[in-house]
C-alpha positions in Angstrom: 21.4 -49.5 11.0 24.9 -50.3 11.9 26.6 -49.7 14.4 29.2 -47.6 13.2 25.9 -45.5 11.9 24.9 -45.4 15.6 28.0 -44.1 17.1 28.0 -41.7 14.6 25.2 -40.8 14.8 26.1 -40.3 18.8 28.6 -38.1 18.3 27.5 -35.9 15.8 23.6 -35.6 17.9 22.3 -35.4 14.8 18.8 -36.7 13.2 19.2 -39.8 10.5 16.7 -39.2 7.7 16.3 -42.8 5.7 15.0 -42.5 2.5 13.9 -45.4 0.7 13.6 -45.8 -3.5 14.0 -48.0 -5.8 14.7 -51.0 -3.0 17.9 -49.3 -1.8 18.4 -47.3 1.4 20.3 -44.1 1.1 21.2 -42.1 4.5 21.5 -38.7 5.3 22.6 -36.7 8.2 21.1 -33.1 9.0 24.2 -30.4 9.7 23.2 -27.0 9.9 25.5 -24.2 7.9 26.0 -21.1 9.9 27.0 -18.7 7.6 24.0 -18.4 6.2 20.3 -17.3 6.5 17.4 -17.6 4.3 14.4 -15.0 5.1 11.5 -13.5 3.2 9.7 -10.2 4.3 5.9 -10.4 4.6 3.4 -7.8 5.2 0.6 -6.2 4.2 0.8 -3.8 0.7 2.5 0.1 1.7 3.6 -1.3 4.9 7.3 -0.4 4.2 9.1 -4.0 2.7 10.7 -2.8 -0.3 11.9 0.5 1.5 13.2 -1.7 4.1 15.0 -3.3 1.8 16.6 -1.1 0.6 18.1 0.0 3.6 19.6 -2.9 4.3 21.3 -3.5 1.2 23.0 0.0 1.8 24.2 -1.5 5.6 24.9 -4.7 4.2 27.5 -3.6 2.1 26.3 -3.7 -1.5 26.5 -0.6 -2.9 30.1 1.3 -3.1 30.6 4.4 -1.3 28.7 7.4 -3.0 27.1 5.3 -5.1 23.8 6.6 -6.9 21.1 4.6 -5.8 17.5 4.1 -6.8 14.7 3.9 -4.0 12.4 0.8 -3.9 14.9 -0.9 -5.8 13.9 -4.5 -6.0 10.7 -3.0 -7.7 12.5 -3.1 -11.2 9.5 -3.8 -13.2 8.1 -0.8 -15.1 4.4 -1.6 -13.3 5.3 -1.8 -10.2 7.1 1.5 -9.9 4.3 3.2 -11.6 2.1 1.8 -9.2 4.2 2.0 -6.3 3.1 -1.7 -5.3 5.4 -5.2 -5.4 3.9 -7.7 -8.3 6.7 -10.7 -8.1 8.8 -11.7 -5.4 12.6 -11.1 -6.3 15.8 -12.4 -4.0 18.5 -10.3 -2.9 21.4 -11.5 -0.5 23.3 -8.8 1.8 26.4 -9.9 4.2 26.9 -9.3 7.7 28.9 -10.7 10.2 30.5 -13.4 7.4 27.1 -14.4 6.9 25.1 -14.4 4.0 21.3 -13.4 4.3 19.3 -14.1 1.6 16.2 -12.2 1.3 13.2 -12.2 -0.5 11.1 -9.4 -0.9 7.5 -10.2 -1.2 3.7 -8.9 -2.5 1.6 -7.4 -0.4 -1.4 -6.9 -2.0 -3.9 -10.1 -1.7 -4.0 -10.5 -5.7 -0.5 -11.9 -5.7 -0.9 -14.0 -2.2 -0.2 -17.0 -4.3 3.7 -15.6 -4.6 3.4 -15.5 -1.3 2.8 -18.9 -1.0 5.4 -20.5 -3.4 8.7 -18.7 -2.0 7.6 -19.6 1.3 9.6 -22.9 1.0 12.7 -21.3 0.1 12.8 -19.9 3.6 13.7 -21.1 6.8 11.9 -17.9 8.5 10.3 -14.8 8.1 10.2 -11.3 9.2 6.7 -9.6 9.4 6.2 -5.8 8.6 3.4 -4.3 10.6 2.6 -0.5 10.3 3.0 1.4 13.3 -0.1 3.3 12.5 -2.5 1.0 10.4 -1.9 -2.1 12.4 -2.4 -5.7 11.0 -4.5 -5.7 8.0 -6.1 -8.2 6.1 -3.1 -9.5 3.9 -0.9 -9.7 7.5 -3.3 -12.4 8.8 -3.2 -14.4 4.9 0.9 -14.5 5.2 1.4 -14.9 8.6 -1.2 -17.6 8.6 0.5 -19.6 5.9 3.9 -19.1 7.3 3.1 -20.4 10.5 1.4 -23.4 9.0 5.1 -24.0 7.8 6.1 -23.7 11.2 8.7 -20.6 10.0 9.9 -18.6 12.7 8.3 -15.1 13.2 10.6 -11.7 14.0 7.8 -9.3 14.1 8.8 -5.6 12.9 6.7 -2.4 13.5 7.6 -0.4 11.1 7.2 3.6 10.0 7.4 4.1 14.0 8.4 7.9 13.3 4.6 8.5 11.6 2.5 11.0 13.2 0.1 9.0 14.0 2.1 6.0 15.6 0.1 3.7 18.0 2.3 1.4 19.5 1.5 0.3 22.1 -2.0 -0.8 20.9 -0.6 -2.3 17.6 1.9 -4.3 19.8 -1.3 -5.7 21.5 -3.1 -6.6 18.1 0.1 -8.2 16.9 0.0 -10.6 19.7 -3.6 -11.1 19.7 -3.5 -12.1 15.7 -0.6 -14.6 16.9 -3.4 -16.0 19.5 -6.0 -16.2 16.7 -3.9 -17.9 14.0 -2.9 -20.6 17.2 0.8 -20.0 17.1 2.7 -22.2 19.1 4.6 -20.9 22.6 7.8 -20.2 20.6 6.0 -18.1 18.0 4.2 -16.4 20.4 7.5 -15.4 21.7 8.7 -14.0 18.4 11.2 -10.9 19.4 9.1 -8.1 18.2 11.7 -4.9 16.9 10.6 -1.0 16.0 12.5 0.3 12.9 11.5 3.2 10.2 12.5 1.9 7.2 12.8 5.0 5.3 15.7 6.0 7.8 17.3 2.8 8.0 17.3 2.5 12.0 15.8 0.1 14.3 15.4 -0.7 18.3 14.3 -3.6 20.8 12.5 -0.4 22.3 9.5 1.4 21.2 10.8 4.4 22.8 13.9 4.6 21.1 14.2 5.5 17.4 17.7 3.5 17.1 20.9 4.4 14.8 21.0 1.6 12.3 19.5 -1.7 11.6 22.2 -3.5 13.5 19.8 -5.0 16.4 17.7 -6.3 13.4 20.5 -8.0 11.6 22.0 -9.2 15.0 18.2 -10.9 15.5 17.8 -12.7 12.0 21.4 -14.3 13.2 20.1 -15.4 16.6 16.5 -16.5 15.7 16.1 -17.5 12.9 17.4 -21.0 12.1 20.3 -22.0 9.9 19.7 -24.1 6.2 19.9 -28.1 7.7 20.5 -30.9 5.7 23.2 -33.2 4.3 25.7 -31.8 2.4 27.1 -34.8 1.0 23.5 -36.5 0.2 21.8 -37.2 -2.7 20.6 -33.7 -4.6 17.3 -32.1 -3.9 16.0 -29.1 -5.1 13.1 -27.6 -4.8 11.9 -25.2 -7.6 10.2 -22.5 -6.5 10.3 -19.7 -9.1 10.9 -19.6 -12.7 12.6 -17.0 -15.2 13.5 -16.5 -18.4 16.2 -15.4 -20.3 16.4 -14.8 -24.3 19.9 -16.7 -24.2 19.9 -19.6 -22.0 15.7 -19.6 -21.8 13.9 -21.0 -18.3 16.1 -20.0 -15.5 15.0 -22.7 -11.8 15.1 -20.9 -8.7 15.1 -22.8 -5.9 17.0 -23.5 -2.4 19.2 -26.9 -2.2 17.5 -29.0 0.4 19.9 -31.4 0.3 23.8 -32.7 -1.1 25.4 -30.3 -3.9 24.5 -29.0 -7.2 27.5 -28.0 -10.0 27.4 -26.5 -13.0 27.1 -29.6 -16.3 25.8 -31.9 -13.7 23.6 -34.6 -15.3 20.0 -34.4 -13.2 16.8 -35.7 -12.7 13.5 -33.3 -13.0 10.6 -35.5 -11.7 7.7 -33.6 -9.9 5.9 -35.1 -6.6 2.0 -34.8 -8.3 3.0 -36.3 -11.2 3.5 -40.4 -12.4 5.5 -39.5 -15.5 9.0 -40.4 -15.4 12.1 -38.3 -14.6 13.5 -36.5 -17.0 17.3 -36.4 -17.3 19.0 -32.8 -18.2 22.4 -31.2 -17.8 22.6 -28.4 -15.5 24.5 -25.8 -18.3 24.7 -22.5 -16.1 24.3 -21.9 -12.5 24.2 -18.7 -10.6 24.0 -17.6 -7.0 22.7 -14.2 -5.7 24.6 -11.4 -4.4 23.2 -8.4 -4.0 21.6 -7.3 -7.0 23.5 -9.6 -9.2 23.6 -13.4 -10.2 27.0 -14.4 -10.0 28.4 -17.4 -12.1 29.5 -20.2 -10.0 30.8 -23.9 -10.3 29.4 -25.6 -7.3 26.3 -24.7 -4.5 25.7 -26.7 -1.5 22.8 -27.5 0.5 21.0 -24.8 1.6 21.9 -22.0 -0.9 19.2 -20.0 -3.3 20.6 -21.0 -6.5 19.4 -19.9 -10.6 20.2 -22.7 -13.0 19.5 -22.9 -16.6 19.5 -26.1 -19.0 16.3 -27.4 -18.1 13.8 -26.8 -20.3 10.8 -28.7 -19.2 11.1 -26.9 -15.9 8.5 -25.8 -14.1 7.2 -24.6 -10.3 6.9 -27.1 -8.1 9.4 -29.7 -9.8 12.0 -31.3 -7.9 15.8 -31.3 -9.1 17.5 -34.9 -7.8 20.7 -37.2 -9.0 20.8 -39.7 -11.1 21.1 -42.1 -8.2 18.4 -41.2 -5.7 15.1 -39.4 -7.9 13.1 -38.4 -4.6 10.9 -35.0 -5.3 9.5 -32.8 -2.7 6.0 -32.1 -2.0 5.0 -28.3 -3.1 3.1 -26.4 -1.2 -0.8 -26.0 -1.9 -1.7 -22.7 -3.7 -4.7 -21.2 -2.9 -7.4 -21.3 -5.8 -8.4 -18.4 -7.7 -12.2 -17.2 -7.1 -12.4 -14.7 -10.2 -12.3 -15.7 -14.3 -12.6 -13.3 -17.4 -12.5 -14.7 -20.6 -9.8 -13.1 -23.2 -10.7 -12.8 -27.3 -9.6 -12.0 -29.9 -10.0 -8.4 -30.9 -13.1 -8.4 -33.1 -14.1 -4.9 -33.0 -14.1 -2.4 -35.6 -10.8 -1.2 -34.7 -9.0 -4.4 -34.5 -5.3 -4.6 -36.0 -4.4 -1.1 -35.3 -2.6 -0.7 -32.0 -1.2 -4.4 -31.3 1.2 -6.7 -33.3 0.4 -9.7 -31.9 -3.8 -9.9 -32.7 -4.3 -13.8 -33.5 -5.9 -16.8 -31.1 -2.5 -18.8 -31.3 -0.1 -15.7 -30.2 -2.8 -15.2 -27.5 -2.7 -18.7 -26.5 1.3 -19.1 -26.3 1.9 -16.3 -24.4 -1.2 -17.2 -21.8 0.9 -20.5 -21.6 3.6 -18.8 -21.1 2.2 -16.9 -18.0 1.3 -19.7 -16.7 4.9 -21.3 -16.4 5.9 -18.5 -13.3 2.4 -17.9 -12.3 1.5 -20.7 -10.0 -2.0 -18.6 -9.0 -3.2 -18.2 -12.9 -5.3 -20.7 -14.8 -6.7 -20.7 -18.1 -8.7 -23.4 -20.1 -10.6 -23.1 -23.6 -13.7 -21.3 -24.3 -16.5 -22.0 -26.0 -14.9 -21.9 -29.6 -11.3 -21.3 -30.3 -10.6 -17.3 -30.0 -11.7 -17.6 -26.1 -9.9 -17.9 -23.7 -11.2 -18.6 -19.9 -8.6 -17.4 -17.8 -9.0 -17.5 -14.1 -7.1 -15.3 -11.2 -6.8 -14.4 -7.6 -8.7 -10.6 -8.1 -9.2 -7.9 -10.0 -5.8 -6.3 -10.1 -4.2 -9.7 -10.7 -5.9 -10.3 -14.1 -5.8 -6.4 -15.3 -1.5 -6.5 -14.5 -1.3 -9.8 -16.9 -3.9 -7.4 -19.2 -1.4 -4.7 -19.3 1.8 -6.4 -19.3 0.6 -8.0 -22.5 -0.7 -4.7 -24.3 3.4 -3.3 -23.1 4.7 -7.1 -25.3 2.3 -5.5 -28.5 -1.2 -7.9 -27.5 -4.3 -7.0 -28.6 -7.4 -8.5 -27.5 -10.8 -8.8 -25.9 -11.8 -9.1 -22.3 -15.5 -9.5 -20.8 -16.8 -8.6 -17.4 -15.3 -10.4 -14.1 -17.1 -13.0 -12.9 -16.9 -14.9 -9.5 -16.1 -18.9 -10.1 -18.7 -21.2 -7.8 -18.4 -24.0 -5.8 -21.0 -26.9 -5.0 -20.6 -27.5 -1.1 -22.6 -30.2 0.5 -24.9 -29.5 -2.4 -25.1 -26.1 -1.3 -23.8 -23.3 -4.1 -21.3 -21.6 -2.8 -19.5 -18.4 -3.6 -16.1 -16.7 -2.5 -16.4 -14.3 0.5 -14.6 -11.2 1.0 -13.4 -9.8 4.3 -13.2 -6.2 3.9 -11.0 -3.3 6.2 -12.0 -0.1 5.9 -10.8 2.9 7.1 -12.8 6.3 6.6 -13.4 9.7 8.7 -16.6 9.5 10.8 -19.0 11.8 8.8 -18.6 9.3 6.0 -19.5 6.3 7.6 -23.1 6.5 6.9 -22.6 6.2 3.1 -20.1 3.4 3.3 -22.8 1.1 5.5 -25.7 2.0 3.1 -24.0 1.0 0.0 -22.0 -2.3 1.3 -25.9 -2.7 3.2 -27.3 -2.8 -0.5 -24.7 -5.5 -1.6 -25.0 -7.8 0.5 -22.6 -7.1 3.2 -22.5 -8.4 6.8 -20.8 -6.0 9.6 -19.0 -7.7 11.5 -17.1 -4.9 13.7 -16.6 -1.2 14.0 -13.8 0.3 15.9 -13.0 4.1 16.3 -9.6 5.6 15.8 -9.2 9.0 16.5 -11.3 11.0 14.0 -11.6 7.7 11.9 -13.4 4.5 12.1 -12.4 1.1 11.5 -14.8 -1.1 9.7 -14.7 -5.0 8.9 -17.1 -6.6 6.6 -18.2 -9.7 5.1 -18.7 -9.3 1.8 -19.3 -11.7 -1.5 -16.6 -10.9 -4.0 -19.0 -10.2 -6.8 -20.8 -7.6 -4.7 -17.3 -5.6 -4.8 -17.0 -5.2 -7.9 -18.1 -1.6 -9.4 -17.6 -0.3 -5.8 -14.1 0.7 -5.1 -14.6 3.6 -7.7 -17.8 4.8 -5.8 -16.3 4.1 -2.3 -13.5 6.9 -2.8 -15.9 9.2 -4.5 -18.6 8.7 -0.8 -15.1 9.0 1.2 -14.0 12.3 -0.8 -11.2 10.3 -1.2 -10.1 10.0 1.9 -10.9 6.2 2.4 -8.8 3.3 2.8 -10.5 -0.1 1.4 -8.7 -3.6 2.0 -10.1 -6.8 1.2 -8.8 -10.6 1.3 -10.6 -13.8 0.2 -12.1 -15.5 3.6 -13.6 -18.9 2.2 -16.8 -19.7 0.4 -19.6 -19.7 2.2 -23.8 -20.2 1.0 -24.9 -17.9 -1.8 -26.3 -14.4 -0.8 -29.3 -14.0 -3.3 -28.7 -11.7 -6.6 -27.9 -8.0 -6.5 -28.2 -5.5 -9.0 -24.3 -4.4 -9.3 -25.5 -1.7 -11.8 -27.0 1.6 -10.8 -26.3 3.5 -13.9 -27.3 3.7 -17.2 -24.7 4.0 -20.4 -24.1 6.6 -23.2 -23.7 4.8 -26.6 -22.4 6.4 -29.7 -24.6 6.4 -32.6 -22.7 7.0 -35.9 -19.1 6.5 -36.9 -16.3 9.3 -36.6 -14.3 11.4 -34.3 -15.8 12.9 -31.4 -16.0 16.7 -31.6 -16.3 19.5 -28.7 -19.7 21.1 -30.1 -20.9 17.2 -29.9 -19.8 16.8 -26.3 -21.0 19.5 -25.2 -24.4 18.8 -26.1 -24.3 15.2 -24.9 -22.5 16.3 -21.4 -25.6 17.8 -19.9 -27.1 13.7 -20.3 -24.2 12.1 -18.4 -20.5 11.7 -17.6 -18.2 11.7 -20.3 -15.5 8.9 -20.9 -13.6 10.8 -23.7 -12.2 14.0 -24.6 -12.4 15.7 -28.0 -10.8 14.1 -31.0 -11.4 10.7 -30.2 -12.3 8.2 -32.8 -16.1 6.3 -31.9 -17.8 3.7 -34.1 -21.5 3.2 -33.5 -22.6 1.2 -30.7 -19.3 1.8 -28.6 -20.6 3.1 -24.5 -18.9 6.7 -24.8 -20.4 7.8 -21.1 -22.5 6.9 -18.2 -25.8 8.0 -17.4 -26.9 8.5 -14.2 -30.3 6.5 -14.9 -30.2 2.7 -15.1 -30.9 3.3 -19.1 -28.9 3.3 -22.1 -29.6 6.4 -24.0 -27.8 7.1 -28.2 -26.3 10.0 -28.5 -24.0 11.5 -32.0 -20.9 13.0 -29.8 -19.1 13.6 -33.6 -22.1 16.3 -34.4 -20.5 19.1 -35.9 -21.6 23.1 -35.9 -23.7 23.8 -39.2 -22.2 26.9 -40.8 -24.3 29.6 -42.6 -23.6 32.6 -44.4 -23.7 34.9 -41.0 -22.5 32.5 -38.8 -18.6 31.0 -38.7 -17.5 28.5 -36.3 -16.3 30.7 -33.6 -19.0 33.3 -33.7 -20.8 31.5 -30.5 -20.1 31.5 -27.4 -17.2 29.5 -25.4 -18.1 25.8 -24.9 -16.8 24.5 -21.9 -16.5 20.8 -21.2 -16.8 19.2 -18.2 -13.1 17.2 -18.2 -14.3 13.3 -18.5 -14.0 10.4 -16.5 -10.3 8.7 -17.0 -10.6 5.2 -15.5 -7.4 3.0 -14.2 -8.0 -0.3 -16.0 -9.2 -2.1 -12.8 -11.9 0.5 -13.1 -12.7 -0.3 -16.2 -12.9 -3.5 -15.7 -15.3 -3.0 -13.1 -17.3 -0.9 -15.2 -18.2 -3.0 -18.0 -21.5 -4.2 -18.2 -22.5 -8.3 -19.5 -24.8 -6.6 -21.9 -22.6 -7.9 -25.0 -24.8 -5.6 -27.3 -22.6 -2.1 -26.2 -18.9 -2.1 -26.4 -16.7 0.0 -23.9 -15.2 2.9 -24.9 -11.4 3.1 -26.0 -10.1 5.4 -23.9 -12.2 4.1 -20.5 -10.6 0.6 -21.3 -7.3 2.1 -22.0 -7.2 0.9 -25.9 -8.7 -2.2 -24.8 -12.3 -3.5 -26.9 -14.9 -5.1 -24.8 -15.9 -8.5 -25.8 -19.1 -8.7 -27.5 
């Protein structure tokens, strides 16, 4: 170093970052950028992050006055408003204070941790959502664990402080304890901890005071949480951290500019930290920033903004963006593994090429590839012959959206039953562990420990709440499947059930996960109401009148642990006295209409029965 480098670097009191490559020595200075502010939102699912957003896009400025405006807006997909939950992470950016925040509203359900996981880079802290009522959940101690292995800076939010049933005081307490058990360091532990109610748009440094507006919250992501550092006139680096797509200009790179300045028909390099081939050259042919709801075109982005850029075509998560000059990619963070796999068919059933457009192994294939270009969580190999399709995932519910999503695209195919994916530890077979919350009324809590007693499960602790208890268990992840649907009929409904992967750990023994019997068709045709009625009295039905059947296809569950045939299409046999209508009224018992994660659960590994239609949602069993 020279010493004009040294009295620089004296009077700027910055760090020198020297970066070797290639034999040369390139230098770079850190200078932080104050008008601006990269965050992401983390909590646990229905803890209030998309509502909160919303409310501070309205203060921030981005809608015009008396504007209509949609609530939980950054949930745009059609799935996630129907099911009220957050399936991708999305950026937004508000202004305040001529400073741009850029946000980025995250998952909170343990399925998608691993989005979680990837847009944590992007960041430079994070704010975490706590109910006021529920307290930290499982999913609150997965995301705050991994942001505080990043060393991010914590604000910690109670939220919904204006419920009924607000504690706190006591959830203030398990806040800081979780900080204690994850080993946060002093200044985490320190995190300023603020009390909004996202649904009216107010916050407070008090727990006693409801607050006017969520000024004190945007006045502490501008006082603790760190500006973007770097050089602005280094070498590039980017960071890709989410991946889009767009009909015109195809993959669109998200990512935050670590380091020097990105423009729009800049030749680049794309070269990726894991992997020895070498770099690819492309020309950067569009390049957006975010405001708001929009991407807005721009010419130039500097070091530390969230920038879209299209041209690249080979790009995928985890690949770095350099110049030509100085190639240096950045190590991606480690995604957690899945622990679940189904394997995905073709549709060989008897009513195969009637609902989907798109029915053959190679459409099947390419659009599996295609998921797995923004899904850093998913992962799917070849089966045993060419129409299957092993395809691994975090859970349940992450599997049945990618099921669905491709049914809405015009998909048809197979899927089997879940199964767990082992591990050999030590030479011990290990399987994945569940740690399970739940949350019932007292006078079910007898059921509850019975049935999780009969699968395995190890209580680990019980805490009353008012009328309700608090219950954690350890659970294997194969033992939950089948339950959930049981667990709100025990609770009445009334039950809360949370679960998150905890590890592997040795393998529990086998456990029947079965304790019923099925219903199976026995001739071809359409199910009529003098049919059902007859076969009701043996079962629970899984279809209504007028619903097409072939033989062999499971049409309802029987409460033994036997499969008994049944003709649900018998018809009345008219005499000469007797008409159709001369009988009495039949009067069905209205059947069983599972969600798809239920029905996924429900499916058996006998592969001589197929599930029925409507229980699968127009999806066919693989046999």
């Amino acid at each position: 170093m020279s010493l004009c480098d040294i009295i620089v670097w004296i009077l700027l009191n910055r760090k020198y970052i020297i970066a070797a490559k290639g034999g040369g020595k390139c230098r770079f200075m850190n200078i932080k950028r104050t008008d601006l502010r990269n965050i992401a939102i983390i909590a646990h699912v229905d803890h209030g992050k998309t509502t909160l957003v919303d409310e501070m896009l309205k203060q921030g400025g981005i809608y015009r006055e008396n504007q209509e405006t949609v609530t939980r807006v950054m949930d745009s997909g059609d799935l996630e408003r129907e099911r009220g939950i957050t399936i991708l992470a999305k950026n937004t950016a508000v202004h305040y204070n001529d400073v741009k925040i850029n946000i980025i509203d995250t998952p909170g359900h343990a399925d998608f941790g691993g989005e979680v996981e990837r847009v944590l880079k992007m960041v430079n802290g994070v704010i975490l959502l706590v109910d006021a009522a529920e307290g930290p959940m499982p999913q609150t101690r997965f995301v705050l664990q991994r942001a505080l292995e990043l060393n991010h800076p914590v604000i910690v939010v109670i939220n919904k402080i204006d419920k009924p049933d607000a504690r706190l005081d006591e959830v203030e307490e398990e806040v800081l304890e979780l900080l204690i058990d994850l080993n946060a360091t002093d200044e985490q532990l320190d995190s300023p901890m603020l009390f909004c109610s996202g649904r009216a748009g107010t916050a407070s440094l008090s727990p006693y005071e409801q607050g006017t507006d969520l000024k004190p919250l945007f006045e502490t992501i501008l006082n603790y949480i760190p500006a973007p550092e770097g050089d602005p006139d280094g070498e590039l680096q980017l960071l890709v951290s989410s991946i889009d797509y767009n009909e015109y200009v195809g993959k669109i790179g998200i990512g935050r500019i670590e380091r020097g300045t990105l423009k729009q028909n800049q030749d680049v390099y794309i070269c990726n930290y894991h992997s020895e081939e070498k770099p690819k050259r492309v020309r950067i042919v569009s390049l957006y920033q975010i405001d708001g709801l929009r991407r807005v075109p721009v010419e130039t982005a500097n070091m530390g903004d969230i920038v879209c850029f299209a041209g690249a075509g080979d790009i995928n998560i985890g690949d770095t963006v350099t110049s030509l000059t100085c190639p240096e990619p950045l190590e991606f963070v480690k995604v957690s593994e899945p622990t679940i796999e189904m394997t995905f068919s073709v549709n060989d059933s008897p009513f195969a090429g009637k609902e989907g457009k798109f029915v053959t192994s190679r459409q099947i294939r390419d659009r599996l590839n295609r998921e797995l270009l923004k899904d850093v969580s998913l992962r799917v190999s070849d089966g045993e012959t060419t129409d299957n399709f092993l395809v691994a995932g975090r859970g349940e519910m992450h599997l049945s959206i990618l099921i669905e999503t491709m049914r809405r695209e015009g998909y048809e195919l197979c899927c089997s039953t879940p199964r767990v994916l082992f591990k050999e530890i030590d030479g011990v077979k290990c399987e994945p562990i569940e740690r399970v919350t739940i949350d019932v009324p007292e006078q079910y809590v007898g059921a509850v420990i019975e049935k999780l007693g009969q699968r395995k499960g190890d209580l680990l602790e019980m805490t009353p709440s008012g009328s309700r208890m608090r219950i954690e268990y350890s659970i294997p992840t194969r033992c939950l499947f089948g339950y959930r649907s049981k667990f709100m009929t025990d609770t009445h409904g009334e039950g809360i059930l949370n679960s998150i992967f905890d590890g592997y750990e040795p393998y529990r023994g086998d456990v029947p996960m079965r304790f019923t019997g099925s219903l199976i068709a026995s001739e071809n045709g359409d199910t009529t109401t003098y049919g059902l009625f007859n076969c009701q009295e043996r079962g629970k039905m899984l279809l209504s009148p007028g619903t097409p059947v072939y033989e062999g296809q499971v049409v309802g569950e029987c409460p033994k642990m036997e499969d008994i045939t049944l003709n649900p299409c018998k018809k009345k046999q008219l005499t000469a006295i007797r008409s159709a209508g001369a009988d009495e009224k039949l009067l069905l018992t209205p059947p069983v209409i599972f969600s798809l994660e239920e029905a996924i659960e429900f499916i058996g590994g006998d592969p001589s029965k197929r599930c029925t239609r409507s229980c699968l949602r127009r999806y066919e069993r693989l046999q």
